[in-house]
VOMIDREN-587871 format. One line per 2 residues: their letters; for each residue x, y, z of N, C-alpha, C. Coordinates in nm, 3 decimals. Last residue first. Layout:
N
a	X/Y/Z/X/Y/Z/X/Y/Z ~ ...
END
This chain:
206
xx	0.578/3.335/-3.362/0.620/3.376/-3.158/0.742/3.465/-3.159 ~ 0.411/3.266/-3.601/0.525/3.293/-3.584/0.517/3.385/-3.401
xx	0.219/2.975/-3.621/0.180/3.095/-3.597/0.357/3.142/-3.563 ~ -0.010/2.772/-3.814/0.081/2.754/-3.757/0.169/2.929/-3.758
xx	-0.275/2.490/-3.823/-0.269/2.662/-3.801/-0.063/2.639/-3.704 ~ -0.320/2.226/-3.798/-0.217/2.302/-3.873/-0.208/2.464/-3.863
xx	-0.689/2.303/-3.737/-0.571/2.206/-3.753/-0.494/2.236/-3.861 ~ -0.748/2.609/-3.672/-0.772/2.504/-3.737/-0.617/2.445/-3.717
xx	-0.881/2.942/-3.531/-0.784/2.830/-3.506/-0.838/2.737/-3.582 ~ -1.099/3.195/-3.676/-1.083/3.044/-3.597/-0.956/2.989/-3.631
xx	-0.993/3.487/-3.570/-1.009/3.417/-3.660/-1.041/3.281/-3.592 ~ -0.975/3.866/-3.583/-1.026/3.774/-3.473/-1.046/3.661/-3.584
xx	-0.911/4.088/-3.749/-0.765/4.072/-3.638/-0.837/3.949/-3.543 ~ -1.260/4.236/-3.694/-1.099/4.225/-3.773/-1.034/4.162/-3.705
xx	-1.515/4.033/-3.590/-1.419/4.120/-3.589/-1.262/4.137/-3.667 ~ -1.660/3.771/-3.802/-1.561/3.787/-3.715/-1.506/3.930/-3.688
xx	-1.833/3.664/-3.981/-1.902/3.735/-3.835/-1.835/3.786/-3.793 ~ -1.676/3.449/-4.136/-1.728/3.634/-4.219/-1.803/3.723/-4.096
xx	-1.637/3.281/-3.933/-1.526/3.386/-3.965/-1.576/3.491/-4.042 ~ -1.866/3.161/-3.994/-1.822/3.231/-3.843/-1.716/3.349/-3.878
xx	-1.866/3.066/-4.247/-1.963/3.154/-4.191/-1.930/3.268/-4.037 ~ -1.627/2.912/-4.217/-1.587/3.001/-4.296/-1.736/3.100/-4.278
xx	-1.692/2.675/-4.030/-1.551/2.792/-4.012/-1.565/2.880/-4.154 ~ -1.970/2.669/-3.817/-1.871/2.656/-3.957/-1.776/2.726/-4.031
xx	-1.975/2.513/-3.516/-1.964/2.672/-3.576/-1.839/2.604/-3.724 ~ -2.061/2.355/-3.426/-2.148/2.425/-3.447/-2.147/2.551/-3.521
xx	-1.842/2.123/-3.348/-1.891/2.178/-3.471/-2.048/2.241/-3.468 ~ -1.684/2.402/-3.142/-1.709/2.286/-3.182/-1.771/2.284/-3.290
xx	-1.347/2.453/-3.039/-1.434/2.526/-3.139/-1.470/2.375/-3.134 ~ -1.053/2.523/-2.892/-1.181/2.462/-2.869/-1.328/2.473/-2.911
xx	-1.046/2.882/-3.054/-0.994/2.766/-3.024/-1.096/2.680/-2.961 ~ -0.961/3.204/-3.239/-1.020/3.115/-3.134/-1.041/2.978/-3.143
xx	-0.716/3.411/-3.245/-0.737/3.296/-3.273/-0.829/3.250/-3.155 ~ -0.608/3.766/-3.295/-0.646/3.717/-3.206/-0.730/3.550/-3.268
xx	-0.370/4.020/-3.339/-0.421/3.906/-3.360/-0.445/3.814/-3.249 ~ -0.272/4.229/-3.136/-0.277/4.237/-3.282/-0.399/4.140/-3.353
xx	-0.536/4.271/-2.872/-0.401/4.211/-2.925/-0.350/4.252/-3.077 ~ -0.714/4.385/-2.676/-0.653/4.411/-2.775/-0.518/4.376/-2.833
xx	-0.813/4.307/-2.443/-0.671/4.315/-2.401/-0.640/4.336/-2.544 ~ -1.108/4.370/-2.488/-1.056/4.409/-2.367/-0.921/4.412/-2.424
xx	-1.145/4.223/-2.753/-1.113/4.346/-2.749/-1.089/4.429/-2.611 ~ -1.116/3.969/-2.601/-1.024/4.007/-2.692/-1.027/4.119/-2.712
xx	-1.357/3.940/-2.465/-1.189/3.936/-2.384/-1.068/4.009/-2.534 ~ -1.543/3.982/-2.694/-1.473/4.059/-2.538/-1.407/4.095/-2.487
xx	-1.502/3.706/-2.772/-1.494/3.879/-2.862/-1.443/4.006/-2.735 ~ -1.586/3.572/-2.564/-1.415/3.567/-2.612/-1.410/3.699/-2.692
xx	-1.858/3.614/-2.602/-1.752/3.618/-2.489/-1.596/3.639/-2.510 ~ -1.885/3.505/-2.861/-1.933/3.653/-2.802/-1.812/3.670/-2.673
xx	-1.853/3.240/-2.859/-1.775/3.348/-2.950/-1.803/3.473/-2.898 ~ -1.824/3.169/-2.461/-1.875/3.197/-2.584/-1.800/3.256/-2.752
xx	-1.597/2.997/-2.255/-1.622/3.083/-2.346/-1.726/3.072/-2.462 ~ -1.721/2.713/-2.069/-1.641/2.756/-2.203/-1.699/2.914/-2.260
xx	-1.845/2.584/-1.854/-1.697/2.547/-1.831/-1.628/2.616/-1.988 ~ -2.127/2.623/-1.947/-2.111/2.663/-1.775/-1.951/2.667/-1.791
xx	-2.238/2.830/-2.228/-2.160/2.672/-2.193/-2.107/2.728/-2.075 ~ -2.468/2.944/-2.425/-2.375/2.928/-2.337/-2.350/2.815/-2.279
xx	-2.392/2.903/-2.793/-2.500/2.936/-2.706/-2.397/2.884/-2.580 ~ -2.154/2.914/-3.038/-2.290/3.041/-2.970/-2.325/3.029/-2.779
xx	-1.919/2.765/-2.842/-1.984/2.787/-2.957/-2.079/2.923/-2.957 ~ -1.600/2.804/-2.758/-1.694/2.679/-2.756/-1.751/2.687/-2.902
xx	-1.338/2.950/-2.736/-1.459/2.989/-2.755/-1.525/2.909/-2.869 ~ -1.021/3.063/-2.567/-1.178/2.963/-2.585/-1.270/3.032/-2.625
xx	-0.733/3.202/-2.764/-0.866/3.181/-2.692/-0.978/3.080/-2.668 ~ -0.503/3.326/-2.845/-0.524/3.212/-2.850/-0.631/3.179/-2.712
xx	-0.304/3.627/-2.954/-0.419/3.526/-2.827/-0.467/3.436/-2.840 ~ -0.057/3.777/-2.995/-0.088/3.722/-3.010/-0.198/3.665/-2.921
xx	0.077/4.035/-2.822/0.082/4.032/-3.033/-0.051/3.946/-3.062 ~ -0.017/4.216/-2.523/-0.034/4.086/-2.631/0.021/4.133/-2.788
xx	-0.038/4.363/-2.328/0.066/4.391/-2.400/0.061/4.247/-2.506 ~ -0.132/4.127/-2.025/-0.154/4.305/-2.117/-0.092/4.316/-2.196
xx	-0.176/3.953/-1.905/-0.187/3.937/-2.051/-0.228/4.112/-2.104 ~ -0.170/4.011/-1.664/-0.080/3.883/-1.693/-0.099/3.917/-1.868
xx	-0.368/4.175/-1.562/-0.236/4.225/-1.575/-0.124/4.126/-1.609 ~ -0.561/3.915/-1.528/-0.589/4.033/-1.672/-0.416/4.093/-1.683
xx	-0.534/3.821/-1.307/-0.496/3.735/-1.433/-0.457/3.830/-1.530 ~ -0.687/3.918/-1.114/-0.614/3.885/-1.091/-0.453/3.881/-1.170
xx	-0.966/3.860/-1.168/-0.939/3.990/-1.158/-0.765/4.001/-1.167 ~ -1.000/3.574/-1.420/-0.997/3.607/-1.243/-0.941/3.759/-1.253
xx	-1.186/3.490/-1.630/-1.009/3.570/-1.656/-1.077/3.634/-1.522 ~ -1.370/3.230/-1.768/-1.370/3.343/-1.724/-1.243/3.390/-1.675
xx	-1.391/3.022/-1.888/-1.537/3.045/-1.884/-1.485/3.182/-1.818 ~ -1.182/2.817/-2.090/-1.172/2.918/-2.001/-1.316/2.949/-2.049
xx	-0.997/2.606/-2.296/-1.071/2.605/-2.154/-1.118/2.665/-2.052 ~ -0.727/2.798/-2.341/-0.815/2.684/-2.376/-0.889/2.633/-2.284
xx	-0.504/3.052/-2.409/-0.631/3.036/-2.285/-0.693/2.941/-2.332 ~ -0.168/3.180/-2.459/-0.355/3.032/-2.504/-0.338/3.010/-2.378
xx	-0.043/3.445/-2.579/-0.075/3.374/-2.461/-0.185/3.278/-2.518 ~ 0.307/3.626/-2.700/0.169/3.529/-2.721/0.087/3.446/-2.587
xx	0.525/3.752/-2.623/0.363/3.804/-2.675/0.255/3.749/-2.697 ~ 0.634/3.545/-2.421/0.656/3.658/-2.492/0.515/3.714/-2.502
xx	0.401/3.336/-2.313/0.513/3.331/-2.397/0.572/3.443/-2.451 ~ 0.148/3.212/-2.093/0.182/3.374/-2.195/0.324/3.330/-2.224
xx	-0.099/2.997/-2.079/0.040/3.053/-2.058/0.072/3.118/-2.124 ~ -0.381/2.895/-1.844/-0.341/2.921/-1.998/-0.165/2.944/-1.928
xx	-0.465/2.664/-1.587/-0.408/2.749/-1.608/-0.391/2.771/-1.820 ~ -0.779/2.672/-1.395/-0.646/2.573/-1.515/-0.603/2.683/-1.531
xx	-1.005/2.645/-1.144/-0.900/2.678/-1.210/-0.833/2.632/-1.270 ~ -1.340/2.543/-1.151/-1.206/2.491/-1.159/-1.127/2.621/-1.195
xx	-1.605/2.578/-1.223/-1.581/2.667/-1.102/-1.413/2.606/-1.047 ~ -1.558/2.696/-1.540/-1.668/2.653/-1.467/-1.605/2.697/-1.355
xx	-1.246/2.756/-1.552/-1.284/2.643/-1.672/-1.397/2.584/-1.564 ~ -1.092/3.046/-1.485/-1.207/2.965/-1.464/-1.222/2.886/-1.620
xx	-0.708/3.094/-1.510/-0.854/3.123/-1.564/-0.941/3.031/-1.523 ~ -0.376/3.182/-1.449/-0.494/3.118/-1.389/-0.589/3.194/-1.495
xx	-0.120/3.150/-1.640/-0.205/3.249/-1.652/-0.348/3.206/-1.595 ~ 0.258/3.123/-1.612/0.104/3.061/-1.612/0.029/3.127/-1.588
xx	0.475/3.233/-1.833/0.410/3.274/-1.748/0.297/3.202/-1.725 ~ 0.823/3.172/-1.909/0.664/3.113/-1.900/0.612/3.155/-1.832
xx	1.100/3.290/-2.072/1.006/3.249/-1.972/0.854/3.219/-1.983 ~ 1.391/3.075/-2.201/1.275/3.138/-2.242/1.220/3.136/-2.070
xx	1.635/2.938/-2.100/1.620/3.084/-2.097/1.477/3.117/-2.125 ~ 1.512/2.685/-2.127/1.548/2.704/-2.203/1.595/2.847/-2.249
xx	1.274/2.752/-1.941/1.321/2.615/-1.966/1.385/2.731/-2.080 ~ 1.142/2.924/-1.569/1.225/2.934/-1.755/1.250/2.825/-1.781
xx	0.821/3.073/-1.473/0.966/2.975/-1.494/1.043/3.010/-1.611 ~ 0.568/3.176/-1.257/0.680/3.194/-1.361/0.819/3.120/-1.363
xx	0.465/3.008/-1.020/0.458/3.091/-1.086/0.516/3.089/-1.222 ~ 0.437/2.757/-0.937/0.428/2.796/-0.857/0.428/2.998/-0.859
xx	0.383/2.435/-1.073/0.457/2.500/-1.065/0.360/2.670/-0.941 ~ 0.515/2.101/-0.968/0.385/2.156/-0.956/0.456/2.312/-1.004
xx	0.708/1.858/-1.208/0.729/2.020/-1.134/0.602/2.078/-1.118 ~ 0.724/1.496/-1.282/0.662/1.632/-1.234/0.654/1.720/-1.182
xx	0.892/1.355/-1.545/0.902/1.438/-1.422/0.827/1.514/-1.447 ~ 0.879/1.043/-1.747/0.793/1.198/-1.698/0.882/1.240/-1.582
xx	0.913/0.822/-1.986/0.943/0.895/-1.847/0.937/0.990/-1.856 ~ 0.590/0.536/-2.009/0.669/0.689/-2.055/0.746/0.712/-1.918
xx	0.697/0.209/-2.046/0.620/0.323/-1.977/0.705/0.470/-2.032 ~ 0.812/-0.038/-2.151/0.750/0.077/-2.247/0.667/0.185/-2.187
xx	0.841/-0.254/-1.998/0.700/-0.236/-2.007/0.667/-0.096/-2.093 ~ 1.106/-0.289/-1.754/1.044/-0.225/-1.863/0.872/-0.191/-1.900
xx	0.946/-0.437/-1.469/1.112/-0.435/-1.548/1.077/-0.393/-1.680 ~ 0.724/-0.343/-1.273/0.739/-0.435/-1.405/0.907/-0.379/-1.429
xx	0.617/-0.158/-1.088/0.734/-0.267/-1.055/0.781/-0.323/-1.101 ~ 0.485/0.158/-1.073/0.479/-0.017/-1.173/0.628/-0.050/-1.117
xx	0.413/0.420/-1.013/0.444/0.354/-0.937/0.450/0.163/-0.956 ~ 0.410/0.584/-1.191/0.512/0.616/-1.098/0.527/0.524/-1.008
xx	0.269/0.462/-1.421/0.383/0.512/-1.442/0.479/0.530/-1.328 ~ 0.018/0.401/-1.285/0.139/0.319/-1.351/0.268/0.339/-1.359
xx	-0.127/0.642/-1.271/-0.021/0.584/-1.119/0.068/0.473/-1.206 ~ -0.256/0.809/-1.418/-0.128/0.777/-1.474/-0.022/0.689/-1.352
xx	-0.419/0.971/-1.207/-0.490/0.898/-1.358/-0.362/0.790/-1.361 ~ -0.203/1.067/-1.014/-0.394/0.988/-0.982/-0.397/0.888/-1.100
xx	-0.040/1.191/-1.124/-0.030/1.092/-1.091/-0.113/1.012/-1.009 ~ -0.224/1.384/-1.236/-0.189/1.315/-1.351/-0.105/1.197/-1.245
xx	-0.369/1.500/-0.962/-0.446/1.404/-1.108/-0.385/1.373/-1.174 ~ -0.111/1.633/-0.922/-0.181/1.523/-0.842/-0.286/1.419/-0.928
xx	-0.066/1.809/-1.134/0.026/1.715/-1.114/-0.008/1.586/-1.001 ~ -0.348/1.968/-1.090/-0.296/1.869/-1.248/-0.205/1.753/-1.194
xx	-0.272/2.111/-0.806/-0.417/2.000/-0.807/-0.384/1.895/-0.949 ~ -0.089/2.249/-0.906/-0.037/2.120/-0.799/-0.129/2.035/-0.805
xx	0.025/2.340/-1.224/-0.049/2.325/-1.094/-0.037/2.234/-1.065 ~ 0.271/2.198/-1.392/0.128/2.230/-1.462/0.097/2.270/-1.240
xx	0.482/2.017/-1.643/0.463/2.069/-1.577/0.348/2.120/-1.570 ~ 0.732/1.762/-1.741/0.622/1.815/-1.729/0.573/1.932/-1.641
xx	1.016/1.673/-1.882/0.999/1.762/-1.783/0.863/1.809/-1.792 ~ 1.134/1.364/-2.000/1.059/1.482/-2.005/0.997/1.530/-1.923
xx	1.427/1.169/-2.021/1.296/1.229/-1.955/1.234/1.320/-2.039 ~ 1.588/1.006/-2.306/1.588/1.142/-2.146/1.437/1.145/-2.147
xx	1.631/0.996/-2.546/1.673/0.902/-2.483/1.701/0.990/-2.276 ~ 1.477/1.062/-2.816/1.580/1.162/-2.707/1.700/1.089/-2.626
xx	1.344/0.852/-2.887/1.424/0.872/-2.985/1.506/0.993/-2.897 ~ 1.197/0.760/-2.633/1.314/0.729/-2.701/1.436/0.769/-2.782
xx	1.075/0.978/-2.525/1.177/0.901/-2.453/1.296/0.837/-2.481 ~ 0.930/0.988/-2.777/0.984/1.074/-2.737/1.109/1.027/-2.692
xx	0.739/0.774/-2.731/0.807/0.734/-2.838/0.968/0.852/-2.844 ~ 0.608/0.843/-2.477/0.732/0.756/-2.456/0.848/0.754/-2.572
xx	0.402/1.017/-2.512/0.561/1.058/-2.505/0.630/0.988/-2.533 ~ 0.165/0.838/-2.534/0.247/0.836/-2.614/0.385/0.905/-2.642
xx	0.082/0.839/-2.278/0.172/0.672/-2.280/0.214/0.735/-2.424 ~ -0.065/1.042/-2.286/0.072/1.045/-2.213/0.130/0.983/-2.249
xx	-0.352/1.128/-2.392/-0.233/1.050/-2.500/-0.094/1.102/-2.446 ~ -0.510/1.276/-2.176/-0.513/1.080/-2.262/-0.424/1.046/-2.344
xx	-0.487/1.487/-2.163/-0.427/1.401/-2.106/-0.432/1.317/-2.123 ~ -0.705/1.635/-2.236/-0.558/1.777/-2.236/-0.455/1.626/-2.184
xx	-0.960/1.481/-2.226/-0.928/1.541/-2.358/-0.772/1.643/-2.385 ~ -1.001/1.464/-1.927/-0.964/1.341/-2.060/-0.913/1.405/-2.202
xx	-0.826/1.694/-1.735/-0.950/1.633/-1.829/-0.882/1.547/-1.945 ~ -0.637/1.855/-1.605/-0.617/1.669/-1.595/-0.747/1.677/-1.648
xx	-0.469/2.155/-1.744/-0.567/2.105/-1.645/-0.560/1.927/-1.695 ~ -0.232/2.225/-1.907/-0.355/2.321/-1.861/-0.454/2.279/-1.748
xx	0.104/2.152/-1.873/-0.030/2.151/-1.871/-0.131/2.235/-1.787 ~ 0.397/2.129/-2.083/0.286/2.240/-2.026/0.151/2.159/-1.985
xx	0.662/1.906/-2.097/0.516/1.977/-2.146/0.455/2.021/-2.055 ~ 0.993/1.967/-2.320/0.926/1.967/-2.191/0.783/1.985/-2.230
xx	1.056/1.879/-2.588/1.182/1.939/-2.426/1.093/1.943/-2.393 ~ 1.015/1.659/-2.794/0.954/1.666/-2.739/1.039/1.730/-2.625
xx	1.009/1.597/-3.139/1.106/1.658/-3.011/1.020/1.708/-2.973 ~ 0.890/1.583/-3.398/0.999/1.470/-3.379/1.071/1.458/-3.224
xx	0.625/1.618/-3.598/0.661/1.666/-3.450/0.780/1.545/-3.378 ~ 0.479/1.639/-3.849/0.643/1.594/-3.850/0.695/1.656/-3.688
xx	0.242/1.639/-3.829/0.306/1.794/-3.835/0.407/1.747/-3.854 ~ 0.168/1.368/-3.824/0.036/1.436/-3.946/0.156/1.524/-3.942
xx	0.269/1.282/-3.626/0.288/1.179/-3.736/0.241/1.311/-3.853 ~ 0.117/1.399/-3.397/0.326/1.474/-3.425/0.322/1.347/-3.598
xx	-0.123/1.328/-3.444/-0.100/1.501/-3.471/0.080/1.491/-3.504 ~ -0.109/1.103/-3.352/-0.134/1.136/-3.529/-0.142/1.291/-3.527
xx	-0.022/1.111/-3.128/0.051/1.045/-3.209/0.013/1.088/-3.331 ~ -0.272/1.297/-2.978/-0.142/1.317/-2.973/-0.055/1.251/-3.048
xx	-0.493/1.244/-2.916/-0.476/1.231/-3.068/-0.360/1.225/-3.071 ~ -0.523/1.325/-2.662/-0.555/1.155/-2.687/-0.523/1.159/-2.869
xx	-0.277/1.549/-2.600/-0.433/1.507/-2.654/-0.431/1.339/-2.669 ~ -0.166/1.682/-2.347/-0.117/1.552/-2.407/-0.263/1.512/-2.433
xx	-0.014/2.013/-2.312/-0.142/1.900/-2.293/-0.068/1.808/-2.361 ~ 0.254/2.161/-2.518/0.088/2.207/-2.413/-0.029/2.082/-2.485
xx	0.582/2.175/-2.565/0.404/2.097/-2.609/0.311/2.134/-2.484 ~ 0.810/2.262/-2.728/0.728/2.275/-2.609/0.586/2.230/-2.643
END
């Protein structure tokens, strides 16, 4: 299960050995959760089947806004990725598993995070709608925004996210979309127990 399609997206599955691709999650249509679509395709192949995307109705309209090639090219091949898009509408299952989408403010946008069993990532979040909170009670796991220090209109603070985290008290808690302002081994001696930075390869048992 993959959440977003980073513009890095080929040298991340090349760098993790990421060979399978069943279906992808999305959080919101910004350049940075969606620029590396055209690289499913390699997917496409070696599966030889679609892939089942999914994400809100406003995402699935921007991704066939951004991505009209795809749905709508006349070319006879051309190496396009194949996608299906499901706006979704709550809670689903792929694979018996269920998915919960978890609205949050990213500024004055909604995107959605997603809860998995015990685990939920919030990426891109300035704030958790009244709404939302009873979506992520009972956590193991969290996977949070939180930018940098100083405030950001569309991102969690580290402070901020400290917050949210000891609001819904998880076991463990990872923060994410980290920029370089914050040096991962100073930040982390700041860190509440059970609160850490996310890094490339961080890899977490669900």
């Amino acid at each position: 299960m993959l959440v977003d399609t980073t513009p890095d997206l080929r040298m991340q599955a090349l760098a993790f050995g990421i060979d399978r691709v069943d279906a992808i999650l999305f959080t919101h249509c910004h350049a940075d959760h969606v620029m590396g679509l055209d690289d499913v395709r390699r997917f496409n192949s070696i599966q030889n089947a679609s892939i089942p995307c999914y994400g809100d109705a406003r995402t699935i309209r921007e991704i066939r806004r951004t991505f009209a090639y795809i749905f709508e090219s006349t070319d006879a091949g051309g190496g396009l990725p194949r996608i299906h898009l499901y706006p979704l509408g709550g809670p689903f299952s792929i694979g018996g598993q269920e998915f919960v989408p978890v609205p949050v403010m990213h500024g004055r946008r909604t995107v959605l995070g997603f809860r998995l069993g015990g685990f939920a990532y919030l990426t891109d979040c300035s704030g958790i709608p009244d709404s939302s909170w009873d979506l992520l009670q009972g956590l193991d796991t969290l996977v949070v925004d939180a930018l940098r220090h100083r405030p950001h209109p569309s991102h969690f603070t580290v402070a901020e996210a400290v917050e949210v985290v000891e609001r819904l008290a998880p076991r463990q808690a990872w923060l994410t979309h980290i920029c370089h302002d914050l040096p991962h081994a100073a930040t982390n001696a700041m860190l509440p127990a059970g609160v850490e930075l996310a890094y490339d390869g961080l890899v977490l048992g669900i």
